[in-house]
N, C-alpha and C positions, 0 to 999 in steps of 0.2 A: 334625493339620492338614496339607495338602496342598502340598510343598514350593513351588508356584506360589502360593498363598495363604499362604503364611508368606515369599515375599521379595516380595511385595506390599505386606504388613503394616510388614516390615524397611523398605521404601523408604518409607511414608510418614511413619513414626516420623522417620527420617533428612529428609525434606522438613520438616515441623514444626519439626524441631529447625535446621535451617541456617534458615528463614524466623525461627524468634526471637532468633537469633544477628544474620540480617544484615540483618532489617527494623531495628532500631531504629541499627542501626550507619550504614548506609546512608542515613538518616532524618537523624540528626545530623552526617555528613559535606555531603547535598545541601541541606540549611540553613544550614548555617554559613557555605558558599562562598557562596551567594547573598544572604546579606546580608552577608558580610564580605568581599566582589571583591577589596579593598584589597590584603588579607594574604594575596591569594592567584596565584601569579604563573602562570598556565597558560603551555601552550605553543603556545596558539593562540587568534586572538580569542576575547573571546565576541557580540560584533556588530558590526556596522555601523558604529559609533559609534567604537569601537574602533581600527577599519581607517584612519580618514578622522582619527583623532588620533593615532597612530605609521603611518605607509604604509609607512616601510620596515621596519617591521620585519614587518609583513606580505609585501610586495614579495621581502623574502629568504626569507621561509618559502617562498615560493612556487618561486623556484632554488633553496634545500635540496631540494624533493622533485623537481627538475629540470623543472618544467613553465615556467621561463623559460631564458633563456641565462645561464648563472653571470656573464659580463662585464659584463651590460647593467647599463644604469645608468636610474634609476627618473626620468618626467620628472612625472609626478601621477597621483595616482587620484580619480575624478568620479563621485559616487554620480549611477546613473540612476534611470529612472521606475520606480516599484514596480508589485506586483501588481494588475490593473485587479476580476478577479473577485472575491479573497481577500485583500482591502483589511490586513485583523490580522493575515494571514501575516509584514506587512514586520516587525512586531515582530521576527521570526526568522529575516529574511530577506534579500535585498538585490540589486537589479543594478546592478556597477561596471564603468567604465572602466578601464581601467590602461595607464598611456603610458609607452614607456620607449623607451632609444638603444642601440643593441649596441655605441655606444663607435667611436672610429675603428677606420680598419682599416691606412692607415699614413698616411708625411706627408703625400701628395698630397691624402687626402680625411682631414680634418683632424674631423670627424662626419659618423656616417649618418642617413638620414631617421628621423624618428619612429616608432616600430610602439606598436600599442595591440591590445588583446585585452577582447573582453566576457563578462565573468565573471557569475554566479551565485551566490552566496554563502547558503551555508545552517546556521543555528545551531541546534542543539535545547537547551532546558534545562527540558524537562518539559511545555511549552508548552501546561499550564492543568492536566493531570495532578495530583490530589492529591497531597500529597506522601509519604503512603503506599503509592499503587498508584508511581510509581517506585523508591520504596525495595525492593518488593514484586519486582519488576521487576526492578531491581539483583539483587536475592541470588538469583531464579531463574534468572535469563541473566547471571548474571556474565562478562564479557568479551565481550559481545556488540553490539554495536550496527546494525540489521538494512541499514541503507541503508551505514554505511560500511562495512559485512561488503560486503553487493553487490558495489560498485563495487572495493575492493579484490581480490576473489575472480571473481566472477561477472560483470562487465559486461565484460572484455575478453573474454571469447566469448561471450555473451550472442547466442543469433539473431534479434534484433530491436536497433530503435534504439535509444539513449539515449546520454545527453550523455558527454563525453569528461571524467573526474576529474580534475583541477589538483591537489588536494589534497582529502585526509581521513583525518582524524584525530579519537579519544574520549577521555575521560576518564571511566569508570565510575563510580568513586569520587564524584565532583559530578556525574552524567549532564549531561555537556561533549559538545557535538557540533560539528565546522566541518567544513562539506564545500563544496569549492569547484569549479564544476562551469563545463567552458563552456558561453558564455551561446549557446543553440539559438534561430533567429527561427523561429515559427512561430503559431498558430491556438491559442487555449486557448480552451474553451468555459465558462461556467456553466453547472453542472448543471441547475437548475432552469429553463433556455431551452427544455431538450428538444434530444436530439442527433441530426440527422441520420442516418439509417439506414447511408448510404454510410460513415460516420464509426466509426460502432459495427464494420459489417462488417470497415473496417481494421483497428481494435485486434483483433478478434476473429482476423483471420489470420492477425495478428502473434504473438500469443499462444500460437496454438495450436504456434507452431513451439515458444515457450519448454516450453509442458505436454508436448508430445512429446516432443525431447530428452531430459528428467528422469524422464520417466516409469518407475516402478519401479526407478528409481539415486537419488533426492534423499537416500537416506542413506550410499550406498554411495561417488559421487562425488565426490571432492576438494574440490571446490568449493562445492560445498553441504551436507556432512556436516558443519557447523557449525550448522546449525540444528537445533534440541530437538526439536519434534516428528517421530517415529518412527512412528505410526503413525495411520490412522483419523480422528478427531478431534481429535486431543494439540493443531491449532492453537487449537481452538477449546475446551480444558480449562476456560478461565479460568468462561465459562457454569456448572459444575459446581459451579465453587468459591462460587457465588452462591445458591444454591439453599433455604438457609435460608428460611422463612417462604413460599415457593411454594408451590401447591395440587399435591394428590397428582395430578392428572392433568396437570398442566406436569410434574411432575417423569417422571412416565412416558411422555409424548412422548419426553422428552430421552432417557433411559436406551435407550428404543428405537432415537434414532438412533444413538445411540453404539455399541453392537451392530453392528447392520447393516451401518456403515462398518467396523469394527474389523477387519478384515482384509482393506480396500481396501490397494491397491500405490497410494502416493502419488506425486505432481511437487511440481518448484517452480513456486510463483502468484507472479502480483503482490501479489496479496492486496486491495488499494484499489484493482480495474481499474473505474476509471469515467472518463468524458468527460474533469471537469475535472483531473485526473491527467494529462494529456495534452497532448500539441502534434501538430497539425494542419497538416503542410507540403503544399498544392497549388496550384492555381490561382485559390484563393478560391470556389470551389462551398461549401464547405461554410460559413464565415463568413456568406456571400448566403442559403442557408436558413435558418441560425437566426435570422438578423437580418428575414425575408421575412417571419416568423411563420408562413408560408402552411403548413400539414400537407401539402398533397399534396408542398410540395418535399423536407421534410424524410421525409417515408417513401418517397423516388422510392429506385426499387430499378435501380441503373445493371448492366449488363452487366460492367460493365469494371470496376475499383477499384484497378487497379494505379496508378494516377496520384496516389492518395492516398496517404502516406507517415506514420509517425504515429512521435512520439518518447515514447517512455514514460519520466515523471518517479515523484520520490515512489516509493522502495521502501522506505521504513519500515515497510509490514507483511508485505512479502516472506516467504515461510514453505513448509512441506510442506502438501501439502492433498493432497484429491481431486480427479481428474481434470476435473471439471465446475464446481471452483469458482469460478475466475475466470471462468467464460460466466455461470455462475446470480449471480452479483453484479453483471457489468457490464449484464447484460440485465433486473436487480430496480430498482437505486440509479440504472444510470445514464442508459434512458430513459422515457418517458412511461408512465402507467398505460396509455392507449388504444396508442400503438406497441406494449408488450408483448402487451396480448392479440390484435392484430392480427397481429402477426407474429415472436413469439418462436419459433414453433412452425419458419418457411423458417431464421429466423437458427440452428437448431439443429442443421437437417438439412446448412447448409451446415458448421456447425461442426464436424460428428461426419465432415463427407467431410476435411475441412482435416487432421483428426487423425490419419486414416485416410492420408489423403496423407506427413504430415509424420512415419510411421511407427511409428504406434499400431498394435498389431494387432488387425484388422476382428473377429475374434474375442471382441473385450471390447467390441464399438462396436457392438451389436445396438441399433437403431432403438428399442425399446421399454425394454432395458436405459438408454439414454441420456436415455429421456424420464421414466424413475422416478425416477433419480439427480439429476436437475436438481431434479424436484419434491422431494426429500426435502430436497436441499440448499439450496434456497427456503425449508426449515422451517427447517434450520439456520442461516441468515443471518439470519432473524427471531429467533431466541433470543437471536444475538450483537446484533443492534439493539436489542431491547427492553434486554438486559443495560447495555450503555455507551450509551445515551439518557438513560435512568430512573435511572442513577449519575450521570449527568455526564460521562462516560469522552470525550466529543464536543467537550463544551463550553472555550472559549477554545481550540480546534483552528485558529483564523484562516478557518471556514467563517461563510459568511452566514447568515441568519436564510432568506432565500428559499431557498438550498439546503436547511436544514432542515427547511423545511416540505416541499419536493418529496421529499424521501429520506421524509419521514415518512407523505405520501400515498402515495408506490408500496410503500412495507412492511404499510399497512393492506388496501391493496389485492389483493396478493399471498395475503395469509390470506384476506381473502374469496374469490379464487377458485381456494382448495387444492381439488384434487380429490380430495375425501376416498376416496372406492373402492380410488384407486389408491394411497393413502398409509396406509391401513388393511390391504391384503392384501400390502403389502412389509416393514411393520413389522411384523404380526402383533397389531397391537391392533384393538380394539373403536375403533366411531366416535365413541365418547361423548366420549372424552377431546380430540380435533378439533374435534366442533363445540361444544366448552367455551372451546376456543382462538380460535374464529370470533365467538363470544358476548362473551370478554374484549375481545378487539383491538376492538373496536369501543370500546370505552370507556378506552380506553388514551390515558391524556395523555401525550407526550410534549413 
């Protein structure tokens, strides 16, 4: 056997054997906590509930990690308005007030005025995840947790916006998450509104600064050499590991893209770059189109975009990918079937100049290379949909029912218009297994 296929073999014996080790370990630690909270004393909320019945002892975590002034003195915290689009998010969620006095300063001014601060509050505890695929989770990303990795590592040089971290902090062991973020005023959209073009265009040239930076370092780099996947598809493995009981022509789609990508140089993604992911800081243009209904406002293609500002939330699926994922995702899930095929095609050409700008080199950004990669990756965002749809993997996520319907119309949408020619003579297969793919998705309940 061939030394690269005997430490193949070695590594998956070794994966097998830590998955039967620390799935069930892991299984019986993030159960036990959750139904016995009592006996178990974390060191950091785990909700909302929490906060609003000990304050200070929240209020001091918070000068522990020095995001208040150590002297001040706590005067209350005021749970605000929850989430308007992702109503079940506040299960794991929260936005507070927090009012506090930096204490006198000497006799003459005996207290100072009040200062207050709007905070974010975010808990994860698996939040609807079976409790196997966390346990599963647990034992493969041991010590990982992907949004408090970010902010910890990644979001002080981050080249785009996002919120300034107060606190965050995990517990693996129970998959414990509180990350306290401050609170950003701006524009969140429902996905299912349909997103103004001008909108999409922001994230997308925000973006691209992050996929450039990384490009070909996401393993190499300090700061993002914490995440697992290495190469090609590794974010997207889990597809793989699902494969039992699929038709031999799903499974050779798959096998093909995996190839193909397998010695792409990857970045860091957002990973869930869509609309409502986002906050939307300008002068209310974009609010006035989605709420207008009108199409032509929402596809108005403005000269100018700089006026738009956009803060990117939610990096829970932050990871290595290829260069083109975060455009072929935000441009699938996150606007309308009729926008995409109207105008995916200018949003790419601007995209591939952004990348070229922000120091990609034009040499891997051939116009036709860029528009095979998109589609291929369009195939691979469908495997991952159909995979955590048809699981559950989505479900009690804190999304709506109307979001899911629109994410589930532009993914049926997108297989009907693969362009098989071109998806046939990149992968090297026969068209049969494609339009087997075109045939199923139509009958696919999700």
């Amino acid at each position: 056997m061939a030394p690269a296929k005997q430490n193949k073999g070695w590594g998956q014996v070794k994966t097998l054997a830590k998955l039967a080790v620390g799935v069930p370990a892991f299984a019986t630690s993030i159960a036990t906590e959750a139904r016995l909270t009592s006996l178990f004393k974390l060191p950091f909320p785990r909700d909302v509930d929490e906060i609003l019945h000990a304050p200070e002892r929240f209020f001091s975590l918070l000068q522990e990690a020095g995001a208040l002034p150590a002297r001040a003195e706590l005067l209350g915290i005021q749970q605000g308005e929850g989430l308007h689009n992702e109503p079940d998010k506040q299960r794991t969620s929260g936005i507070l007030e927090v009012r506090w006095s930096d204490g006198p300063l000497d006799a003459r001014a005996p207290s100072t005025p009040a200062r207050s601060q709007r905070l974010f509050v975010k808990f994860q505890n698996g939040r609807g995840l079976p409790l196997w695929l966390q346990a599963m989770r647990a034992t493969v990303e041991w010590g990982i947790a992907r949004e408090v990795d970010f902010y910890r590592r990644l979001a002080p040089t981050a080249p785009l916006r996002v919120p300034k971290a107060m606190y965050a902090n995990y517990l693996p062991a129970f998959n414990r998450v509180c990350l306290v973020l401050e609170h950003t005023e701006g524009y969140n959209l429902a996905d299912w509104r349909g997103c103004p073009i001008t909108a999409v265009r922001a994230m997308l040239r925000d973006v691209s600064r992050l996929n450039a930076t990384y490009f070909g370092r996401v393993d190499t780099d300090s700061r993002s050499s914490w995440i697992p996947a290495r190469s090609g598809l590794d974010y997207a493995s889990f597809v793989g590991d699902f494969m039992a009981g699929e038709a031999d022509w799903y499974r050779q789609i798959w096998a093909a893209l995996v190839d193909y990508f397998a010695d792409h140089p990857l970045t860091l993604v957002h990973g869930d770059c869509r609309p409502g992911n986002m906050l939307f800081v300008d002068d209310g243009d974009i609010q006035r189109a989605v709420e207008s209904g009108d199409d032509d406002d929402r596809r108005r293609w403005d000269d100018d975009i700089d006026d738009t500002e956009v803060v990117f939330l939610d990096w829970e699926a932050t990871n290595a990918a290829p260069l083109w994922w975060d455009f072929t995702y935000c441009t699938t899930v996150g606007i309308t079937v009729e926008d995409r095929r109207a105008l995916r095609p200018r949003l790419l050409d601007e995209h591939r100049r952004n990348l070229i700008k922000n120091g990609v080199p034009e040499s891997m950004l051939g116009p036709q290379r860029c528009r095979v990669e998109v589609e291929l990756l369009t195939l691979v965002l469908v495997f991952v949909a159909k995979l955590v749809r048809t699981k559950g993997f989505w479900d009690r996520q804190g999304n709506t029912a109307e979001d899911f319907a629109a994410w589930d119309e532009r993914i049926r949408a997108v297989i009907e218009d693969a362009d098989i020619p071109t998806i046939t003579n990149a992968l090297g297969l026969p068209a049969e297994p494609l339009h087997e793919l075109k045939r199923a998705a139509a009958d696919w309940q999700f």
